[in-house]
N, C-alpha and C positions, 0 to 999 in steps of 0.2 A: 647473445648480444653481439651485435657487431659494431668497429669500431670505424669512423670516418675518417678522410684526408681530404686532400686540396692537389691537383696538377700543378708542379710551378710553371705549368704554362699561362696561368693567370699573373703569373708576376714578371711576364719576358721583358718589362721594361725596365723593370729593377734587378740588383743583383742577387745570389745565391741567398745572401746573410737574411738580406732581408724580405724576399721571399719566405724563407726559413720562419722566422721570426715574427712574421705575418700568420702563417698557418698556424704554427704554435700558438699563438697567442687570439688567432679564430678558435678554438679548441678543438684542430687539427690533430690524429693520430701520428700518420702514412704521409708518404709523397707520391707522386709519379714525379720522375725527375724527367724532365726535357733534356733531350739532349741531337733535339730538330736544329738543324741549322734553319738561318734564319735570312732570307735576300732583304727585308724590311729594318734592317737595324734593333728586331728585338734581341734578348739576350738568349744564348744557350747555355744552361745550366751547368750542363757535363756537355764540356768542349771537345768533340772527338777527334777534331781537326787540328788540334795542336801538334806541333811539331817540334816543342823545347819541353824537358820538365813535364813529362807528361805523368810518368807514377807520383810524379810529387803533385798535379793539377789531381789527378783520382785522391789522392790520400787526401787532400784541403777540403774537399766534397766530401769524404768518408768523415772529417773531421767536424767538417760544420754541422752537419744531416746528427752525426750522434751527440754532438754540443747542445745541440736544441729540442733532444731527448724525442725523434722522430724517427722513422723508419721505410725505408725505402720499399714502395709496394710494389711499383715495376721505372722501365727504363722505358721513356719514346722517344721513339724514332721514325724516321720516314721509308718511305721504301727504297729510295735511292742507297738506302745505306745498307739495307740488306744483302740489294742487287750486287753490291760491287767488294770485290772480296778482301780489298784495303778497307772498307767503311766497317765489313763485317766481321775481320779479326779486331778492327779497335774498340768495337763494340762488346766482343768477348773479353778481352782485355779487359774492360773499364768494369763486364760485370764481374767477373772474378776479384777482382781488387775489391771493389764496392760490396762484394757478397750479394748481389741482387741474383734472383732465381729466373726472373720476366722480365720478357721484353714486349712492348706494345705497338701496332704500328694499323694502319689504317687499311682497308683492302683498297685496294691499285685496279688497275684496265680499269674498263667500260660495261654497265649492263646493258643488257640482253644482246651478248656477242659470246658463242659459245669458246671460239678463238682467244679472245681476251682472258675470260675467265680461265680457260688452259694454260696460257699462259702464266697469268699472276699461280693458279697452283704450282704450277713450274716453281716458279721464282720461291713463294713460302717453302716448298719440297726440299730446295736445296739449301735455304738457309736455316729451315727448322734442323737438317741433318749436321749441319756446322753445329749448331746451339747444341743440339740434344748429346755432344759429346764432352759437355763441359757443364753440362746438367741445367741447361738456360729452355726456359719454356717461350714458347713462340706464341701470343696472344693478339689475334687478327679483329679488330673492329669492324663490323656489317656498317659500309658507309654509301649513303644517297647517291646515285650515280653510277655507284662503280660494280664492279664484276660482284663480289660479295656486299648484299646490300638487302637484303630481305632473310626471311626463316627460310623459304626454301632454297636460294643459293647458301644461305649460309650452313644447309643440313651437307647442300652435295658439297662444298668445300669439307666438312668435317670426314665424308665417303674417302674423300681421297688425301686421303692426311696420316699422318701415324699422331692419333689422339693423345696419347702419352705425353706427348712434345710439342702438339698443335692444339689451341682451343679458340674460343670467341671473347671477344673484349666486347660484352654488351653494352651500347647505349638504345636508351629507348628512343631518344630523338630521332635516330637515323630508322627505326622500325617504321612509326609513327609516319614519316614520309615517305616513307617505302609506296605505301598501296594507299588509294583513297579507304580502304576498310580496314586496313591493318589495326591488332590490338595488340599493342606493348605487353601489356599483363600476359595475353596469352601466347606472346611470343617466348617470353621469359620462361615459363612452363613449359613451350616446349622445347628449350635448345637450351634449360638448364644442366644437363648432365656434360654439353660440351664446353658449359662457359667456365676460365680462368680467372676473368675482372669483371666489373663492373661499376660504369660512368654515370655521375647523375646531374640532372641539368632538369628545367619544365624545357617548353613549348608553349608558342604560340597554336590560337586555334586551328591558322591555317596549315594544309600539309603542304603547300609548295614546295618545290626541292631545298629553297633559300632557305638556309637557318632564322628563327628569328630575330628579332635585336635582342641586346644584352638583357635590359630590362624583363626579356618574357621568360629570358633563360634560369631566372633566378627560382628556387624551388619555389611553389605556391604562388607564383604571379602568371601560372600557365594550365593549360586544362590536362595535362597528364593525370594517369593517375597514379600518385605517387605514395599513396596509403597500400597500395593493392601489391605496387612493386616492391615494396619496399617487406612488406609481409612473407612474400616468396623469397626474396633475399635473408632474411633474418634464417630461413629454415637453411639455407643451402649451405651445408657442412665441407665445402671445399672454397668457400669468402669469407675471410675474417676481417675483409675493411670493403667500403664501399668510398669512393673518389671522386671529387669535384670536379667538373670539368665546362667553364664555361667559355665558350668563343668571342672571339671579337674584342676584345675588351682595349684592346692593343690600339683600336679604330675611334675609341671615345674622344671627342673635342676637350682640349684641358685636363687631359689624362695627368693623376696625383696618385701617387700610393694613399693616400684616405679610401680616395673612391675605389679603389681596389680591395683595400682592408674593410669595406662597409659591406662589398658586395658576398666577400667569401664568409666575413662573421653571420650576418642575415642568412646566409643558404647553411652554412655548418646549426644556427642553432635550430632553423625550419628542418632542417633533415632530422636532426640526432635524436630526438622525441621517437619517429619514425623508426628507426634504427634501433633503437634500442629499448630492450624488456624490459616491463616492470613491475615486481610482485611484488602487491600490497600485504603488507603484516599489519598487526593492530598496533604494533609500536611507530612504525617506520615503513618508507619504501624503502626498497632492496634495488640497486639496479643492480 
């Protein structure tokens, strides 16, 4: 069985609590906490940029997250905060206090630039070496666009990495628009042994680089196959929660926490069937 969560990055418009409170009460296990700055006026969950009160800002976040009987699955961030070595001690900091083990972050440069791609390794190489001395794992997303963005960058990024410390943060969406023929399922099969997370959202039919709107993103209103993925995920003995993660939502006309609370309950109870085994007895199910 595996157990579900929710990114509070679906709740950047609202605060920690109730983010919190939201998930929980979607029947939420996990978090990813956000803690991306943000130039749009949304909120960042774990403020890294503070500068007053800062172990008492981690303890409030340590406080609420175990108040609402949740658990911290990893920490995101962007790259910017990796790169620069004030962004990347406060972000050791915050996981050590927090006890969080991952951190999550998006691959950076540009594809098909072997330059780029050299470099964003650079960049993971040096701050997987930071993390991995405070026992923090480095969990890189294959994303549309950039330098790591398909199965086969995503294999040579894992060639030049120390695997221990560096893995893949799967989403299928970004596979799916990888290549006009690319297969999610079979992508997951083959770069499970290097994956540490895993993101779930549908898709739209189209594969254009463009994410699609909110509405396709929601499990089952998209042509993923998400019975198939979700089958490989339940077997893989190094995931014990699978994460919500859907975009845009920040961009809705008449943006309310309802419509936020609607969108994550709907995708938590379409996943969690999915997700989760169940052996019939002649008394009862067992989950």
């Amino acid at each position: 069985m595996k157990q579900l969560g929710c990114s509070t990055m679906l709740y950047r418009n609202f605060s920690l609590e109730q983010a919190l409170a939201g998930i929980r009460q979607a029947g939420g296990y996990a978090i990813e906490l956000c803690a991306r700055s943000s130039t749009t006026g949304q909120i960042a969950h774990l403020d890294l940029n503070r500068h007053d009160d800062v172990d008492g800002h981690y303890q409030k976040v340590k406080q609420a997250i175990t108040a609402h009987g949740l658990k911290v699955e990893s920490i995101a961030i962007s790259g910017q905060q990796i790169s620069q070595p004030a962004g990347l001690k406060r972000l050791i900091e915050a996981s050590c206090q927090l006890k969080t083990d991952t951190v999550v972050v998006s691959s950076g440069g540009i594809s098909n630039s072997e330059e780029s791609f050299l470099q964003f390794v650079d960049k993971v190489n040096q701050a997987s070496t930071a993390l991995a001395r405070e026992q923090i794992r480095l969990s890189v997303k294959p994303r549309m666009g950039r330098a790591v963005h398909d199965v086969a960058t995503a294999k040579q990024l894992m060639a030049e990495v120390d695997a221990d410390w560096v893995g893949l943060n799967f989403d299928a969406t970004h596979i799916y628009r990888s290549h006009p023929d690319a297969d999610p399922v079979q992508a997951l099969t083959e770069l499970q042994p290097h994956i540490f997370t895993v993101r779930m959202r549908d898709h739209r039919l189209s594969r254009e680089p463009k994410v699609g709107a909110v509405g396709t993103q929601i499990p089952g209103n998209g042509v993923l196959d998400l019975a198939g993925l979700t089958s490989i995920i339940k077997q893989m003995p190094n995931i014990s929660v699978a994460i919500l993660e859907i975009v845009g939502i920040h961009k809705l006309p008449n943006l309310n926490f309802d419509t936020v609370q609607e969108i994550v309950t709907t995708s938590i109870s379409y996943l969690k069937p999915l997700l989760w085994e169940y052996v019939a007895t002649p008394m009862t199910t067992i989950i």
